[in-house]
N, C-alpha and C positions, 0 to 999 in steps of 0.2 A: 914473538908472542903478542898477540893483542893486548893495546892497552885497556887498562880497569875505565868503564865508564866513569868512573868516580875518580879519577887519578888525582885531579885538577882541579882547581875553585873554577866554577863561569859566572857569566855575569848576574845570573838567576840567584845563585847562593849566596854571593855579595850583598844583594838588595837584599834577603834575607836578613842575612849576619847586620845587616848596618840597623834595618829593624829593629829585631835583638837589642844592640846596643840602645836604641833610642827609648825605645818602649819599655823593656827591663831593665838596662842599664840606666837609662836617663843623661847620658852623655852630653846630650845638647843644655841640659841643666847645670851638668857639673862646668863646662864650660860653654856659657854662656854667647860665645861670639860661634857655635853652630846654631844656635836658635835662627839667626837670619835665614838660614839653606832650609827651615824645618823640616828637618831630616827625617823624623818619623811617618810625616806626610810621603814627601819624595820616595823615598823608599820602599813606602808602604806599596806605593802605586807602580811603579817603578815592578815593583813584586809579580803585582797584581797582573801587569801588562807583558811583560815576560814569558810569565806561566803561561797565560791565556795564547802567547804563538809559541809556545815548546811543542812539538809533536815527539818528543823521547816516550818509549812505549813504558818505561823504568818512570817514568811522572806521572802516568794516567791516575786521574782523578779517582776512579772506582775502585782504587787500589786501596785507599785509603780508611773506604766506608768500613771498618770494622766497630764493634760494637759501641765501642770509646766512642765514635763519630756518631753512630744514631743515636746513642744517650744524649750528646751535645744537641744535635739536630731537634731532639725534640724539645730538650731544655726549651731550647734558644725558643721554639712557637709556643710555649708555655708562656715563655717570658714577655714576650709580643701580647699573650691574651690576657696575660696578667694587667697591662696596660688600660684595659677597657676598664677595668673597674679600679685603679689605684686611689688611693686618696687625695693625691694630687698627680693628675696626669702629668703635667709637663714635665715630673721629675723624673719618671718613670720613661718618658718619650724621651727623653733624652738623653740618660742611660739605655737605652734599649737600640737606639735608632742614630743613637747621637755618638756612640762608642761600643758598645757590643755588639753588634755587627759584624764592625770594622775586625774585632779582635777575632771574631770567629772563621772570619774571611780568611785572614793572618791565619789560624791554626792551619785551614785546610792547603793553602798553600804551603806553608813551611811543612807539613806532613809531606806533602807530595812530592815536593823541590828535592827530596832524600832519593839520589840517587845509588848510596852502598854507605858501607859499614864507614870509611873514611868522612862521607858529610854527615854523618850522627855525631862524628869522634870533633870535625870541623865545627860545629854545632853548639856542642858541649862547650869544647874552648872557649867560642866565645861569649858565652853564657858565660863562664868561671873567669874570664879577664873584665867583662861587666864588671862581676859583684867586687872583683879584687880593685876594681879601676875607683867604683863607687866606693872601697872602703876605704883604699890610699886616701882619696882626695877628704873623707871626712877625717879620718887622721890626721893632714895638714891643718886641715882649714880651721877644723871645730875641738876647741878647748873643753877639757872636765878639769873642775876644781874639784873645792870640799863645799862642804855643805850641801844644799838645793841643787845646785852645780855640779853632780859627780859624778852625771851620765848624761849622756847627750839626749838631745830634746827634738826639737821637727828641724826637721834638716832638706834634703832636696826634694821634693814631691813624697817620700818616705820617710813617715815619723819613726822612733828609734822602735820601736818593735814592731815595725812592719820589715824594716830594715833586718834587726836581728832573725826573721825568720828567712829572706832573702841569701843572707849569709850563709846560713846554714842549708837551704837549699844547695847550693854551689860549694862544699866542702866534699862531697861526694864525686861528685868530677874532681876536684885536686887529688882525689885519692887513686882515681882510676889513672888520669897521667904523672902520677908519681911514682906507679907503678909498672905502667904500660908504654911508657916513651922510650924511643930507643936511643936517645941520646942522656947523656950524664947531666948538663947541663940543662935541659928539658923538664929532666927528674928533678932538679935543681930549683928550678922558677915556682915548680908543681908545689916545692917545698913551701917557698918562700911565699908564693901565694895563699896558702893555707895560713901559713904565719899570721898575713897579713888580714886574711876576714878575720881570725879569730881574735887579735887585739882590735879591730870593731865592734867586733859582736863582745865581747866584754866591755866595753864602753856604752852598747847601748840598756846596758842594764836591766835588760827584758827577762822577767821570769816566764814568760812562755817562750822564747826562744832557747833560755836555758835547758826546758822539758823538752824542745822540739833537739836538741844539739842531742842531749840526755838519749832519744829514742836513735837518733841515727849514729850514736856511736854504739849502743847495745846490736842496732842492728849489722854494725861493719865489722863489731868481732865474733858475734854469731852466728849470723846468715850470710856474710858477704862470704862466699864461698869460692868465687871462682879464684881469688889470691890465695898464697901462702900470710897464713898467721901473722910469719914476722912484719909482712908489708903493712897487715892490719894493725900491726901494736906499734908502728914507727909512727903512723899517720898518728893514732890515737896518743900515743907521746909527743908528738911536736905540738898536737893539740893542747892535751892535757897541762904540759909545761908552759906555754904561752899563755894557759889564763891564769896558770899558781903565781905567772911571772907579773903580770900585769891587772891581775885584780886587784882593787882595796878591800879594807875589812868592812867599808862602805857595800861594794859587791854581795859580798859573803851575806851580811847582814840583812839584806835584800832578798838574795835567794833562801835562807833563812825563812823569809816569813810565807813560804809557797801554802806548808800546810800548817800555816797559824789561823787559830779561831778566830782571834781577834784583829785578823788582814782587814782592811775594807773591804773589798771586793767577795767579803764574808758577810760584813755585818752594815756596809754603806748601802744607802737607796740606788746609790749611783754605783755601788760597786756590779763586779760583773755577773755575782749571783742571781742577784734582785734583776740584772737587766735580762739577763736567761728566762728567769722565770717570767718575767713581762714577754719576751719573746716569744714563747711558747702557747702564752694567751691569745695572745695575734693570732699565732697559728691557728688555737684552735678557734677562734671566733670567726675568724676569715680562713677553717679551711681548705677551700677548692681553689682560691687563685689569689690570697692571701692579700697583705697591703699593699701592692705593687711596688716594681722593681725601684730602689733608694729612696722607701717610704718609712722605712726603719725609725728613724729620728722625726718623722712626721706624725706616726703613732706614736712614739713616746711623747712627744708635747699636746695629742691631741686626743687619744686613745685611755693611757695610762690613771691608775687610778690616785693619779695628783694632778694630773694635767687640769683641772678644774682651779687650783689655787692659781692660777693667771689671772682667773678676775678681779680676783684680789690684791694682786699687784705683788704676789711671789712668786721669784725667777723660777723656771723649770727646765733643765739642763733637758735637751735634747739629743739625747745620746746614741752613737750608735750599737749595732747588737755584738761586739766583741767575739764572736763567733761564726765562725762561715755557716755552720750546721741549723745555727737560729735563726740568721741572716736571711737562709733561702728558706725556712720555713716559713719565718713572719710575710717573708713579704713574696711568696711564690707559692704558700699552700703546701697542703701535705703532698699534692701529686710534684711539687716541681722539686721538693725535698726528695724525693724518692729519687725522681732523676738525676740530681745532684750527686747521692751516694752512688747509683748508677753510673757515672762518670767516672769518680774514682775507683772504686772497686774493678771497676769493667779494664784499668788502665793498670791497675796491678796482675790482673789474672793473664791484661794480655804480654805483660811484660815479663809474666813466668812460662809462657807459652813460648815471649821470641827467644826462647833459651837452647839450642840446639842440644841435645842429649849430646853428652859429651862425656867418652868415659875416662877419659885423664882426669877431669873431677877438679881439683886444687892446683891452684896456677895454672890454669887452661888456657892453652893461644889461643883459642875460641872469642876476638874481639866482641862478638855478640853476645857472648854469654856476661862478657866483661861488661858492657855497658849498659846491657839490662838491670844487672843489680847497681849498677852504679845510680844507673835512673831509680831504680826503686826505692833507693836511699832518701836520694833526692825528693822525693814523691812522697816518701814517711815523714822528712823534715819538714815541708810544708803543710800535708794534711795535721799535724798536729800541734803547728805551730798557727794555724788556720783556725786553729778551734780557741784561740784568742784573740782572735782580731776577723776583723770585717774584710775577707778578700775572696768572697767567690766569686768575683766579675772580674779578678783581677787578671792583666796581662801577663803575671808571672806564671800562675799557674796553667794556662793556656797556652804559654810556651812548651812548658815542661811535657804537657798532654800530648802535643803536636811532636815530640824528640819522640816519644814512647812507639803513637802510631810509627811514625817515621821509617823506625827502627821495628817493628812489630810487622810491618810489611815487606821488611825482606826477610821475613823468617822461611821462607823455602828456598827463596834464590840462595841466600849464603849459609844453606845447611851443611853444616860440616865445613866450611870454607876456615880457612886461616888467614888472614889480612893485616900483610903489615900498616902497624899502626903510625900515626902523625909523631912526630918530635923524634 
């Protein structure tokens, strides 16, 4: 029998996978003596130069263009035209030209690099030993006390709630190989890896990571359909008891005040209310191409209806927009905001499409059915962990986008197909 194009790692998927690690993982941060090799460069290129001589008919670039990709496509010249008029070009030039690009380049490749249901499953993995690699090592290295001290603070390129929504990103995959692996031990690690984000992500004492955890575990006991129940209430207990296990009443106390009137983030200038609603000013004052791309904190200091007390000689915090959805409003307009939701929306509809009808239904050997919703987890944890913090340029979720298509492209080749899976 012919071997599975996909049997095997090549050298094309390594430079990927090693990618991955640098750009989402931050590997070469956590340890420091790869920064020399800089790996995320190497890699990147390395990627780039690969694809460019594969002639495999399972790579073709136009395999890829599905809607998710034109959304992006157009962002991305949106974001380019946004540039002409920014408030301060050079910051915009350089997010735009300087790093978005590059990231975009990356999607279309790692979309394409997916040669079958095994390099999605490859993919995933390493994406879930990233996040588990990044939470070991802040577990070593970075102490919580009491007081001011009792959750961690900026740590390697990811402050503690960009972190906390990363984590919870990548809990979704531990669930699909803790399920899906055909060895004990495999299922074992999957455990131990979930363990292991979630005493991080209790440490970084993110109340939007808590809502974003919150949305993807309601979604793995009620929508995650293709497992049996039990798998879902095992994950959700290993979960559940590692944060009872390891919270403080510090924690509790914290997530406590989500819906208190009297939070900041309620009643501060600087909370994330007041900056919403500043962001949405932008939008509508600038909006066809908004304040350009990371001009967010340049209108708040310049824009804002305080940003005048500077001549006065009172400080005025230049904040960012805490929100992806404000994010690309204030500083891309209402058309690049459209695009934006266009992106996600477009990535879930097509992630219920790469679902092969399948009428075993519950516990399906249908790998594609399986990693679809494992991505869609995935995909729910950071769009709503997203809506408190500043990442819609970011490389995580551009990964995540690129696994979706990846995987959303071989929805007719592996219709009906059964594939044994990794581990």
């Amino acid at each position: 029998m012919a071997q599975a194009v996909d049997a095997r790692w090549d050298l094309l998927l390594l430079c990927v996978a090693g990618y991955i690690l640098s750009v989402v993982g931050r590997v070469h941060q956590l340890f420091p003596s790869l920064e020399t090799f800089r790996p995320a460069l190497l890699t990147g290129f390395l990627a780039i130069a690969l694809y460019l001589f594969d002639r495999q008919d399972v790579r073709r670039l136009k395999d890829v263009f599905v809607p998710t990709t034109k959304y992006l496509m157009a962002f991305s010249f949106w974001m380019m035209l946004s540039v002409t008029t920014a408030l301060v070009r050079s910051n915009s030039f350089d997010l735009v030209f300087g790093n978005f690009i590059k990231t975009v380049l990356m999607y279309l490749v790692i979309a394409a690099a997916v040669r079958g249901i095994r390099d999605v499953e490859r993919l995933l993995l390493v994406y879930l030993l990233s996040a588990a690699a990044y939470a070991a090592v802040t577990i070593a290295r970075f102490d919580v006390g009491s007081g001011a001290d009792w959750r961690l603070g900026r740590l390697y390129y990811y402050d503690a709630n960009d972190l906390a929504t990363f984590l919870v990103t990548a809990m979704p995959f531990g669930l699909y190989f803790l399920h899906a692996a055909r060895r004990a031990r495999a299922r074992a690690l999957a455990a131990v890896g979930l363990a292991v984000l979630t005493v991080a992500f209790v440490r970084t004492g993110s109340r939007g990571g808590f809502i974003a955890l919150l949305a993807v575990v309601l979604f793995v006991v009620f929508r995650y359909s293709a497992i049996r129940l039990r798998w879902r209430a095992w994950a959700a207990v290993i979960v559940a008891l590692v944060v009872i296990g390891t919270a403080t009443g510090q924690y509790w106390e914290q997530m406590g005040t989500i819906l208190s009137d009297a939070d900041y983030n309620r009643t501060d200038q600087s909370g994330r209310m007041q900056i919403w609603s500043r962001g949405v000013s932008y939008m509508l004052s600038h909006p066809l191409l908004g304040v350009g791309p990371d001009n967010f904190r340049t209108a708040e200091g310049t824009l804002s209806d305080f940003a005048d007390r500077q001549q006065f000689g009172v400080g005025v915090r230049w904040t960012a927009a805490h929100n992806a959805f404000v994010q690309v409003g204030a500083e891309l307009g209402l058309p690049g905001l459209v695009l934006f939701i266009g992106i996600l929306a477009s990535a879930f509809v097509g992630l219920r499409r790469a679902r092969p009808s399948d009428p075993a239904g519950i516990d399906s050997p249908n790998r594609q059915t399986q990693l679809a919703q494992a991505l869609t987890g995935s995909l729910i944890g950071f769009t709503v962990g997203a809506f408190f913090l500043s990442l819609a340029y970011s490389e995580m979720l551009y990964a995540l986008l690129a696994f979706s298509v990846g995987l959303r492209k071989l929805t007719t080749a592996a219709k009906g197909a059964t594939v044994t899976p990794l581990g």
